[in-house]
C-alpha positions, 0 to 999 in steps of 0.5 A: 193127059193130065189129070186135073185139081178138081176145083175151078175158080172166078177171076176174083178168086185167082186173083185172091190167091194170088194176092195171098201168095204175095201178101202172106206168104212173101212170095215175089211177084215177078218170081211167079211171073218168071215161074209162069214163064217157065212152064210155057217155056218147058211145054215148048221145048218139050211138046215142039222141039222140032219147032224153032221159029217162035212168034209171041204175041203180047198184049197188056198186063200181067199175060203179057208180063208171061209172053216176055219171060217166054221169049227171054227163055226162048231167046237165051235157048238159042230159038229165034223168036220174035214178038209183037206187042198191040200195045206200046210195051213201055206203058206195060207196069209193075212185073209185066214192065219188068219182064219187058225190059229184061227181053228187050236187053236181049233183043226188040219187038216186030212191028205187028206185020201179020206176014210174020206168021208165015216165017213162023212155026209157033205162036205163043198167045200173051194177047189177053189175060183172064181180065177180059169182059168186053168184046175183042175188036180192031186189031186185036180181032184181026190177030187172032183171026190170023192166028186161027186161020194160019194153021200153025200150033199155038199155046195159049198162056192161062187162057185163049186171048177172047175166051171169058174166063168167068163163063166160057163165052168167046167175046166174038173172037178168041184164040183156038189154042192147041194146048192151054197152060193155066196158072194158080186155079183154074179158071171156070169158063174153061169147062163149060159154052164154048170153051172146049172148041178153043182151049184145046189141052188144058195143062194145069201149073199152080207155080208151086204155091204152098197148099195153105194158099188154096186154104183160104179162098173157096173155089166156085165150082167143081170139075167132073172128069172121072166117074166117081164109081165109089157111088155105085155100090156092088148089089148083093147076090139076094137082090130082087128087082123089087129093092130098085124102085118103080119109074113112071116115064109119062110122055110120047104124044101122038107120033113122037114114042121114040122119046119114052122108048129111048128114056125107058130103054136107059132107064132099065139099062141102069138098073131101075127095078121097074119101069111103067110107061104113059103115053097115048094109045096110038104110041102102044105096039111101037112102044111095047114091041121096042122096049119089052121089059117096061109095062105100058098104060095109056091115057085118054085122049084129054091126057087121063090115065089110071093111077091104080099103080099109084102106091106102087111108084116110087119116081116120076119121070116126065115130058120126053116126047109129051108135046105142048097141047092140053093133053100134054098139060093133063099129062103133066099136071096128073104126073104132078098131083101124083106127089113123087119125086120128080125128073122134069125134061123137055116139053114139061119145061116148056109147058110150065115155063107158060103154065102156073104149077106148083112142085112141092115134091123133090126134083131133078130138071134137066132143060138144054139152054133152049128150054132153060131160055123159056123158064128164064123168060131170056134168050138162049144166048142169054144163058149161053152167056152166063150159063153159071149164073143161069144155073143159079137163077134156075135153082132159084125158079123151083125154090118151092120144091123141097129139094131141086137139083138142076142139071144145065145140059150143053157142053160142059154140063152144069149140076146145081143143088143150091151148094156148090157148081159141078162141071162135066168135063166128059163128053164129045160133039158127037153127042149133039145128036137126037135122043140124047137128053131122054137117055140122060134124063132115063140114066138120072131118075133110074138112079134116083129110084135106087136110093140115091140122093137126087144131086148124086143121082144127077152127078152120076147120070150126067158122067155115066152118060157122056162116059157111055157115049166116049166109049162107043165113040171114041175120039170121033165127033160124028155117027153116035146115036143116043140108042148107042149111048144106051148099049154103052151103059153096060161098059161102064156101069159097074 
């Protein structure tokens, strides 16, 4: 697989870069189209040679432009190819007309009979391009439904026709592609909602632009795929668990130690000096006889415990298992007073989604797009939509903290500090199992208490716990527990 630039970029970036290649640089249009072309073309003859039968189906615009480059190619390579255009392919303009009158000089589009993708082996997708914004329907949504139901492999040409280029989000349909070959940048929404379950392999080809294009134009976003293990220092030989820090983890409601227990247990696993659990009195044998090397205090039953430990703390981690009731909101608002630097998950989101608190201290928030919903006062749709700019409304909702990093779970986590994007690329499905965001949550103010910056220690925990969960899991999609995930860290702490 290839390894992919770590910049992502909008739509309206790309088409700067683009513009600036052409502009500046004097760089032919229709000389990158034909270049774009191209690579689909070697990704086909390379990835399927055995396949013959190509069926390209264009739509409008410049990704259309790309399909009829590819069928030219195929054509003059000797495949059989056949092309449906949606649209009338003389009102195409500029390149993209171009690239249609230099195919059909070799032969002529089908009529758009969806039977020919039973006489096909291929299909190549030139539906739509990265302009996208609005729901697919009509016809276009009939193709694409049988594309995805025909089960013959599909390259899609920059990205799947239905996938929103700026958010990840399918508009009701999009294509589920078996390889995504990507032009020039690549696109955000490529990373994070629902985009893994249709852009398949992503290959990347910037059409050999000169590197002082990129110079010019910021991306909007960086691409986690590797962990960056030059942030994980070797420890001397004369440590002691002293230099590590204290973390509180304040949480687990009556019935519920599985959730402090899990984020005590990653805690300790990635290396936090010490680790003090509160919880309620009735969590004490379950919680002491699980994770025996954290200490245990309780609070009363108005949620009240002993700060005699106070000075000796140096992060506060709350809200795994913690409930909504008073004595949750106690719990919360003691953690709080302490005025230590903060992670805040789970029902500590949901409790100060309704309840005024001020956090002055640094912090690190880690809600699922359920919780973030709730703080947003939106849907969760909402945020599924547009999870960049819900990670940015986010940071802003904390904006009285001294320094807030937030970390957007869901398939292709989002990391945001205020400065830049980070997307998480690691990861599978198995993960959407029970526990693990109080694993992720143990991981990060672990870190945090071993000295590292809090948009460090957030980077760090979200590529360190999915990588943990790929090598218990492999490829599989099924069967991961988050106490797996614990037992992995080791694997890939260094």
């Amino acid at each position: 697989m290839q390894n992919l630039p770590d910049k992502l970029y909008s739509v309206d970036s790309i088409v700067q870069l683009e513009q600036t290649a052409i502009k500046q640089f004097g760089i032919p249009a229709y000389e990158l189209m034909k270049s774009a072309g191209q690579a689909v073309f070697n990704i086909l003859i390379t990835r399927y040679s055995q396949h013959n039968k190509i069926l390209i189906l264009c739509g409008a615009g410049n990704n259309a432009g790309d399909g009829y480059v590819v069928a030219r190619l195929a054509k003059q390579a000797g495949l059989d190819v056949s092309v449906v255009s949606l649209i009338d392919p003389e009102s195409l303009k500029n390149e993209a007309l171009l690239a249609y009158n230099d195919w059909i000089e070799l032969s002529e589009n089908k009529t758009t009979d969806i039977s020919l993708l039973n006489d096909t082996d291929i299909v190549i997708d030139a539906l739509l391009g990265t302009g996208l914004k609005r729901d697919v329907t009509g016809e276009w949504a009939r193709w694409i439904k049988a594309v995805n139901g025909s089960g013959k492999p599909v390259v899609s040409i920059d990205i799947p026709s239905g996938l929103i280029a700026d958010t990840g989000a399918i508009a009701s349909v999009a294509i589920s592609a078996d390889i995504t070959v990507s032009f020039i940048g690549l696109k955000q929404g490529m990373f994070t909602a629902q985009a893994k379950d249709v852009c398949g392999e992503i290959i990347f080809n910037d059409l050999a632009l000169p590197a002082k294009v990129y110079s010019g134009v910021a991306s909007q976003a960086q691409l986690l795929s590797t962990i960056d293990y030059s942030m994980l220092p070797k420890r001397k030989a004369s440590s002691h668990k002293g230099r590590f820090g204290h973390v509180l983890i304040v949480g687990g409601n009556i019935g519920m130690p599985g959730a402090v227990i899990l984020a005590a247990r990653s805690a300790l696993r990635t290396g936090a000096g010490l680790v003090t659990i509160v919880t309620v009195e009735q969590n004490l044998d379950a919680i002491t006889s699980a994770v025996p090397e954290a200490m245990v205090l309780t609070c009363d039953k108005d949620g009240i415990f002993p700060e005699s430990f106070d000075s000796d703390v140096t992060h506060v981690a709350v809200g795994m298992g913690l409930g909504k009731d008073d004595r949750a909101l106690n719990m919360l608002k003691q953690s709080v007073q302490l005025n230590k630097p903060m992670l805040i998950d789970a029902d500590a989101l949901n409790l100060i989604a309704v309840n005024e608190l001020s956090i002055t201290t640094p912090l690190v928030i880690t809600p699922h797009p359920g919780e973030a919903a709730r703080l947003l006062l939106k849907a969760t749709i909402d945020v599924q939509s547009n999870r960049f700019e819900a990670v940015k409304v986010l940071h802003e909702r904390f904006e009285h903290s001294e320094a807030c990093t937030v970390i957007l779970k869901g398939s292709g986590t989002l990391i945001f500090d205020g400065q830049i994007i980070k997307v998480c690329s690691l990861g599978s499905a198995a993960m959407a199992a029970p526990g693990m965001g109080d694993v992720l949550s143990g991981i990060a103010v672990a870190l945090m208490a071993q000295g590292f910056a809090h948009n460090d220690a957030a980077t760090l925990a979200v590529c360190l716990h999915a990588s943990a969960a790929e090598y218990v899991i492999g490829s599989g999609t099924r069967g991961l527990l988050a106490s797996d995930v614990i037992e992995g860290l080791s694997k890939v702490l260094q």
